[in-house]
Backbone bond lengths (Angstrom), bond angles and torsions (degrees), N, CA, C in turn:
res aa  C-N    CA-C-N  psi(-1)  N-CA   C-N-CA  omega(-1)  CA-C   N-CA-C  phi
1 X - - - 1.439 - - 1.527 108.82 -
2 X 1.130 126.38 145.30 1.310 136.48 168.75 1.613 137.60 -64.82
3 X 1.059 137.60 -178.05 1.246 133.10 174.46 1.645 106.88 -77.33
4 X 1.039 110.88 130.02 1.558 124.11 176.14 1.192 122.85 -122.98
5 X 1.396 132.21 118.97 1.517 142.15 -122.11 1.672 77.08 -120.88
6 X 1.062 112.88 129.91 1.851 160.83 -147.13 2.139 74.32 -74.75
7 X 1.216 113.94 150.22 1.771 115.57 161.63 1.639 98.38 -93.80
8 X 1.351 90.20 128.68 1.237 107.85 -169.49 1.953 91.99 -127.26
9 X 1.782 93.10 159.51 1.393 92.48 168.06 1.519 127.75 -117.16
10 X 0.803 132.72 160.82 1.929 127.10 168.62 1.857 100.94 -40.93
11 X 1.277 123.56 -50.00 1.749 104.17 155.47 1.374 141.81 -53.78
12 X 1.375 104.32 -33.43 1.160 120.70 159.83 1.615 133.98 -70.65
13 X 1.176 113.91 -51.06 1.197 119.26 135.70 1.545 138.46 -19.99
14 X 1.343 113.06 -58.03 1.879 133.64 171.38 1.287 93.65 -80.35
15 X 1.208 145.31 -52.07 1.743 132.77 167.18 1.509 128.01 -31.60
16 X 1.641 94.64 -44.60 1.626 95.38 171.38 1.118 109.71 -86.40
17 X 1.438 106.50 -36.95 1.822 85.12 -170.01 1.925 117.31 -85.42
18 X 1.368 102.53 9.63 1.743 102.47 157.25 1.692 109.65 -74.69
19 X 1.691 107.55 -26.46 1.620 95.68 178.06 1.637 91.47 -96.70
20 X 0.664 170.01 -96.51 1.378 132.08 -166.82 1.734 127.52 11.11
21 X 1.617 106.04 -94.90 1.200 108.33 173.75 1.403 116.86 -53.48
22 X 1.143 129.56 -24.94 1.440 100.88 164.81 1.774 125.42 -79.62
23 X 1.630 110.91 -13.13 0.999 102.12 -177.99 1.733 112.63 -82.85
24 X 1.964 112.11 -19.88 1.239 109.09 177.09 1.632 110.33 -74.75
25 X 1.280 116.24 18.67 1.995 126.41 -179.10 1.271 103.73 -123.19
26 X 1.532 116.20 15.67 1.340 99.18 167.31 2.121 118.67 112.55
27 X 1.385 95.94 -31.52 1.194 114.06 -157.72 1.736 111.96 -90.78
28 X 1.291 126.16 -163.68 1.156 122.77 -173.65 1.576 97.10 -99.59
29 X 1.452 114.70 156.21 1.438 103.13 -164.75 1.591 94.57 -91.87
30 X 1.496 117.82 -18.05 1.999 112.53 176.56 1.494 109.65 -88.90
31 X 1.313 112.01 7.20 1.361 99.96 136.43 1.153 176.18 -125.97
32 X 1.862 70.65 23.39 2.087 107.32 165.91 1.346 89.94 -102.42
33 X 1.377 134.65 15.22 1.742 108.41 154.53 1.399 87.80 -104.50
34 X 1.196 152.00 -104.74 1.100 162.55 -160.81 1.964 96.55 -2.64
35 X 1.647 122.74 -55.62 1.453 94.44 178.93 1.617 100.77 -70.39
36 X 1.111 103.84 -32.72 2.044 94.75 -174.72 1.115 110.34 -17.22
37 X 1.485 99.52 -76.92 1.578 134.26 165.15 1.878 113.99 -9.90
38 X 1.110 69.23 -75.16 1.907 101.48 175.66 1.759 106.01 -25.57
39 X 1.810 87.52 -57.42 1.452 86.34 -164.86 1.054 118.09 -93.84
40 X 1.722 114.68 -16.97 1.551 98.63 163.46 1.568 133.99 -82.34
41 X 1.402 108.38 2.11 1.454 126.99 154.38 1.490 134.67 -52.60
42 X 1.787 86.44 -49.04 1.256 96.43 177.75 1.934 128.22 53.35
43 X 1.268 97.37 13.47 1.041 106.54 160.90 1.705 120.67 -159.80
44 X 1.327 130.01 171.11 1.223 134.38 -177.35 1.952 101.42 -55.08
45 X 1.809 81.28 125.70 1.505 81.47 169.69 1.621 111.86 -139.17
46 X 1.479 145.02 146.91 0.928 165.02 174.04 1.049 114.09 -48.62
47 X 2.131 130.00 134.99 1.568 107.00 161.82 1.191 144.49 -73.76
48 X 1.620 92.38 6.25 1.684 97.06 167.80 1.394 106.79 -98.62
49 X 1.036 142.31 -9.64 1.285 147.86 143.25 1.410 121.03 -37.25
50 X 1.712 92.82 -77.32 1.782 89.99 146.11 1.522 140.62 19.36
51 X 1.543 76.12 -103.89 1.351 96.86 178.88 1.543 138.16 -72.55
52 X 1.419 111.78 -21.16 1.317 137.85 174.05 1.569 86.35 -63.74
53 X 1.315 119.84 -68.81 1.536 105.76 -165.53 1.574 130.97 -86.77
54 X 1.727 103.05 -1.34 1.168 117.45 171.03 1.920 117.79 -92.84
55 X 1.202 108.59 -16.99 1.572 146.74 -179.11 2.193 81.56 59.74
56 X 0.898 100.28 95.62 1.312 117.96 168.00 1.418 112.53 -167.77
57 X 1.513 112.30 156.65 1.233 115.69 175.01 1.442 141.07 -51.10
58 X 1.199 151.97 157.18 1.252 145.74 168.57 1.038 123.90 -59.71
59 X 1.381 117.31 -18.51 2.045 140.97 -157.78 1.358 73.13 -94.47
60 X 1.732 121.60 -68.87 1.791 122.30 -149.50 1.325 111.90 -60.12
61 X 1.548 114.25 -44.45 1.507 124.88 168.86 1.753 121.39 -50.25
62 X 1.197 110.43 -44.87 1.392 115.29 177.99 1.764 104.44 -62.44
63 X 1.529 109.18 -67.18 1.574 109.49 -175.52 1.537 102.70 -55.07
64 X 1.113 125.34 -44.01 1.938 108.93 -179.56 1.573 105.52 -71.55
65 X 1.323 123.41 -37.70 1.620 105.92 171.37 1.255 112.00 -64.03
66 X 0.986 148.68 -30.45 1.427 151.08 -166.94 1.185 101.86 -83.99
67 X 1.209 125.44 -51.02 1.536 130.86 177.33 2.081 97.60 -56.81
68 X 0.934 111.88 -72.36 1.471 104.92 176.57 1.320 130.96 -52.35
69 X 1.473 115.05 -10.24 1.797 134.39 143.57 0.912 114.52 -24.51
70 X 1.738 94.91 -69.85 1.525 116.01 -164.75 1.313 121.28 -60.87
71 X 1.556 103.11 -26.75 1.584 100.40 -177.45 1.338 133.96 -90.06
72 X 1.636 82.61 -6.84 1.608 88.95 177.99 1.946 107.19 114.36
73 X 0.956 115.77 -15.19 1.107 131.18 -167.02 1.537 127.82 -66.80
74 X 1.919 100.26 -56.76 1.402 103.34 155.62 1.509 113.58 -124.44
75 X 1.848 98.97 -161.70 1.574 75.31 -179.42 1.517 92.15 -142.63
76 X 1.189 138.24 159.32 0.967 149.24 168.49 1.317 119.52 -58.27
77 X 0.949 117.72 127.00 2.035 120.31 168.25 1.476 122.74 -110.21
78 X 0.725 137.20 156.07 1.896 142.85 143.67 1.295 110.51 -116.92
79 X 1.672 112.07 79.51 1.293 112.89 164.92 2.068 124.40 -70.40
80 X 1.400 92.53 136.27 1.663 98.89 -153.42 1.552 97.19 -50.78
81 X 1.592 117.88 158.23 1.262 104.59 168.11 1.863 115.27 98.05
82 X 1.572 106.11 -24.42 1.258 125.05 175.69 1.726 101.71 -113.86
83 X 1.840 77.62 133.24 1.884 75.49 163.08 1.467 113.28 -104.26
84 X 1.034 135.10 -3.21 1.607 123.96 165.55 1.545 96.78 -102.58
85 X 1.460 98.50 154.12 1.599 126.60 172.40 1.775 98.69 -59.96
86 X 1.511 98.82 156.58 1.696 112.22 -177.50 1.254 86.63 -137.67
87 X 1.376 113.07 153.63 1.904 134.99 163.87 1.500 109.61 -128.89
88 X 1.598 88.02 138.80 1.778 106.34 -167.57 1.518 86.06 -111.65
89 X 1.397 128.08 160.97 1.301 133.83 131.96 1.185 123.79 -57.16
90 X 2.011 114.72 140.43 1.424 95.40 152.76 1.237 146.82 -55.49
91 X 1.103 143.76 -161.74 1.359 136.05 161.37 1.290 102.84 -91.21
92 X 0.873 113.52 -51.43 1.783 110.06 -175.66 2.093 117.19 -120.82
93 X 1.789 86.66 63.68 1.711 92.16 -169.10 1.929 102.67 -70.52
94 X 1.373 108.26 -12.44 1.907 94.74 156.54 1.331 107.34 -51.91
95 X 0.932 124.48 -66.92 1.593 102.71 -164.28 1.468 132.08 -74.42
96 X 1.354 105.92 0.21 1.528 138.28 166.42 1.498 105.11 -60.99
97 X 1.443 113.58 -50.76 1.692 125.65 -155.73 1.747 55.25 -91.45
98 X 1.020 112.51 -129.77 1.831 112.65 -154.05 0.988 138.73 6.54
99 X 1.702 118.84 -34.69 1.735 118.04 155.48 1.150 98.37 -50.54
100 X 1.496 120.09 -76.33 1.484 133.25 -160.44 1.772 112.01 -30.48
101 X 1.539 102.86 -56.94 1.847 102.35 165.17 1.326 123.63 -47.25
102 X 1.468 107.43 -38.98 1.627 120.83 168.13 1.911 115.68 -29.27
103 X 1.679 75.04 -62.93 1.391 83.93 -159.88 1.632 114.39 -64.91
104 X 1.252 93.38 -49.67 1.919 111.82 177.68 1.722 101.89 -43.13
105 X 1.340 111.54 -52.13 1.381 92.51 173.27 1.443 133.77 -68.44
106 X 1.212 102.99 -34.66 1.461 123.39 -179.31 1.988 96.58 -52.74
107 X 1.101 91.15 -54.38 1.609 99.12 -174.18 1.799 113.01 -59.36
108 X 1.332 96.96 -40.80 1.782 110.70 173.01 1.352 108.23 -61.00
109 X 1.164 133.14 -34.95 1.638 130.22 -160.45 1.439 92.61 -94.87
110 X 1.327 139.63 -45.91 1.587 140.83 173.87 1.656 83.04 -60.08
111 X 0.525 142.35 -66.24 1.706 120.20 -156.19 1.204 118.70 -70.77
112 X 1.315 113.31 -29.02 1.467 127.38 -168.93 2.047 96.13 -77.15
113 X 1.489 102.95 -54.38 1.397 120.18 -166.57 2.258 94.23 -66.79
114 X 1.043 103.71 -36.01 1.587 90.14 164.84 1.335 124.55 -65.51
115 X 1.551 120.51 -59.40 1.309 118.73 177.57 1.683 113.67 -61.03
116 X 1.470 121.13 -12.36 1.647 117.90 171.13 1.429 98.69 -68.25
117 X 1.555 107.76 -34.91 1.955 96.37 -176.36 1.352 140.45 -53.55
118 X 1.364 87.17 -40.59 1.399 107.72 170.94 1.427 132.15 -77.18
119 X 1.204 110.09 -11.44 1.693 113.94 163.39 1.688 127.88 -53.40
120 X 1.030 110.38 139.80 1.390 88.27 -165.54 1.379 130.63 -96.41
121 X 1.177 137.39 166.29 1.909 116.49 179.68 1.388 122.53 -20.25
122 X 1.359 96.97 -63.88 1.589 119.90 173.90 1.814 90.77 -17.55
123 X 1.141 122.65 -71.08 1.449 140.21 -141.33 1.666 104.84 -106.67
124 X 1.053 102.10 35.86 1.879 118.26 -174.06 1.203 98.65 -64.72
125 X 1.632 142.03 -54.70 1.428 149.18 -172.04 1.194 106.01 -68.42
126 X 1.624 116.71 -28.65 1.666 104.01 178.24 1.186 112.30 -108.69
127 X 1.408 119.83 12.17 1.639 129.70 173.22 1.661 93.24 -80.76
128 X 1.320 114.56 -66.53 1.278 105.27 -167.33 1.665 115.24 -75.93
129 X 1.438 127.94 -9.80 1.416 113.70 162.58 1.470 116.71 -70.34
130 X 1.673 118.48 2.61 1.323 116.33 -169.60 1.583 97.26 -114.62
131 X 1.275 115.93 -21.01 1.518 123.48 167.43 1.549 123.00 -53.32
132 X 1.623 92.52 -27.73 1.643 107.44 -156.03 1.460 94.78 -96.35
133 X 1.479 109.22 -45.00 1.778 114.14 168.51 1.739 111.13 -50.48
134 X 1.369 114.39 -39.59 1.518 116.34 -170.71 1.645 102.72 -83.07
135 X 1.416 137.58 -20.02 1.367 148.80 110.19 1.385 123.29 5.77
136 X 1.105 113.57 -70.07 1.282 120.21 179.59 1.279 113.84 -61.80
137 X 1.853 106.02 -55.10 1.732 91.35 179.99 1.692 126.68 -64.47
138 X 1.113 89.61 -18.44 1.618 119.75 -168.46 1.968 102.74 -51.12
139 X 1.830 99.73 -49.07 1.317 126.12 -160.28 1.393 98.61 -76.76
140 X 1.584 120.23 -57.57 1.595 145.41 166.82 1.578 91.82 -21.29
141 X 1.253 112.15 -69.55 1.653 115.63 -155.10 1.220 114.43 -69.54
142 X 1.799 126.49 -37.09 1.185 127.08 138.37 2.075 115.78 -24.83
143 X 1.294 97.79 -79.52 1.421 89.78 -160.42 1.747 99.35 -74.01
144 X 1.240 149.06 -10.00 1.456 119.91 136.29 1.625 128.61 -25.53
145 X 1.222 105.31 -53.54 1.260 126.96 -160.73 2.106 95.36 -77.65
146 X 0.889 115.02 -58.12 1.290 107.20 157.05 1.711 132.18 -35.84
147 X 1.679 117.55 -36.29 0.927 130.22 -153.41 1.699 91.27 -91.95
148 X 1.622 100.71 -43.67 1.611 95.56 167.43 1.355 128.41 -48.62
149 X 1.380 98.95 -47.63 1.610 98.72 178.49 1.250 109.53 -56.66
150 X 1.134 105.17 -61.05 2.412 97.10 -174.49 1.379 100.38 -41.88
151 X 1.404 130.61 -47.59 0.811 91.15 -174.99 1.865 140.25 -118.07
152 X 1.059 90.92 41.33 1.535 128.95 169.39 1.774 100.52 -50.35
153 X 1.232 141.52 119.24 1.647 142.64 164.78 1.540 99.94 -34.39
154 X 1.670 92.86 142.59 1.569 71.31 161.46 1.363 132.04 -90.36
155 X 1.517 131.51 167.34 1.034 148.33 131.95 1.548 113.86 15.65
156 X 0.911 99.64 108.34 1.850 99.56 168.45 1.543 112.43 -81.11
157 X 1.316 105.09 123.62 1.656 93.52 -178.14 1.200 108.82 116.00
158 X 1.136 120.54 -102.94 1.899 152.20 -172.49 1.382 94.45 -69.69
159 X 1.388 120.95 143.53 1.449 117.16 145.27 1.146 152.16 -63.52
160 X 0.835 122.07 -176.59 1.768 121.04 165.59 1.788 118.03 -120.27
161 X 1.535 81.41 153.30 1.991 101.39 -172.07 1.298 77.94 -92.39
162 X 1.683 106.13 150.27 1.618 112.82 149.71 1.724 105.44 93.64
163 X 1.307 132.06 -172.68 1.020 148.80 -173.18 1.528 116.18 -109.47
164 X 1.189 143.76 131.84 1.063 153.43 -172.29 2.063 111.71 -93.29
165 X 1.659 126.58 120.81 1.548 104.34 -132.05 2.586 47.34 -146.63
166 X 1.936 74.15 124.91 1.513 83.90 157.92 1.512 138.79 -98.01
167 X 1.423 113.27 116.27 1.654 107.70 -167.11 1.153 97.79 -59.66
């Protein structure tokens, strides 16, 4: 008999392939399942929870939730009644990962735009090709920051300028 591929569901399915795409961005691949997870839960869940349904460790679950802390992504709970901490997804952790780019660039162009300062006359042509690189991130973090706003809910009440762009 042949290999016979495990029943899986359309959640299950989008679980792996969040650790996928996060692992083709660089990242750990259990911790684009773990928000997968997250979000098809839709509610606070435990790292032994976790892991029971991610079949990974308790150690791996903690360092990828924590890592997705950091980014802004989920958030930590202490639901009463529990003695270990639980993590929910945000509702809208796209625009979470998009501050977060915000900032990294924002932070890249101040660093970049300091070390252009210090170059010296001598190096005037490569001061300002490094001005123009620290520019770019500079511009990036602007239009992140734009991108949040569109897509920010709207306004209760008052309207909105611009187009409404779904995370």
């Amino acid at each position: 008999m042949g290999y016979v591929p495990a029943m899986t569901t359309p959640m299950h399915t989008f679980i792996e392939q969040m650790g996928l795409i996060f692992r083709d961005d660089g990242g750990p691949r259990i911790a684009g399942q773990i928000l997968g997870y997250l979000l098809v839960e839709g509610a606070p869940r435990t790292l032994g929870q976790m892991a029971k349904a991610l079949k990974i460790s308790k150690a791996s679950a903690s360092t990828n939730a924590r890592l997705l802390e950091l980014k802004g992504m989920v958030l930590r709970t202490s639901p009463v009644g529990q003695r270990g901490d639980a993590y929910q997804a945000l509702d809208r952790p796209s625009a979470a990962a998009i501050q977060a780019l915000a900032t990294r660039f924002r932070a890249n162009a101040d660093t970049i735009g300091t070390l252009a300062d210090d170059f010296p006359d001598s190096h005037a042509a490569a001061r300002e090709r490094v001005r123009h690189y620290a520019d770019f991130y500079r511009e990036t973090a602007v239009f992140f920051d734009e991108w949040i706003e569109m897509m920010a809910p709207p306004a209760t009440g008052a309207g909105r300028k611009g187009r409404r762009v779904t995370p």
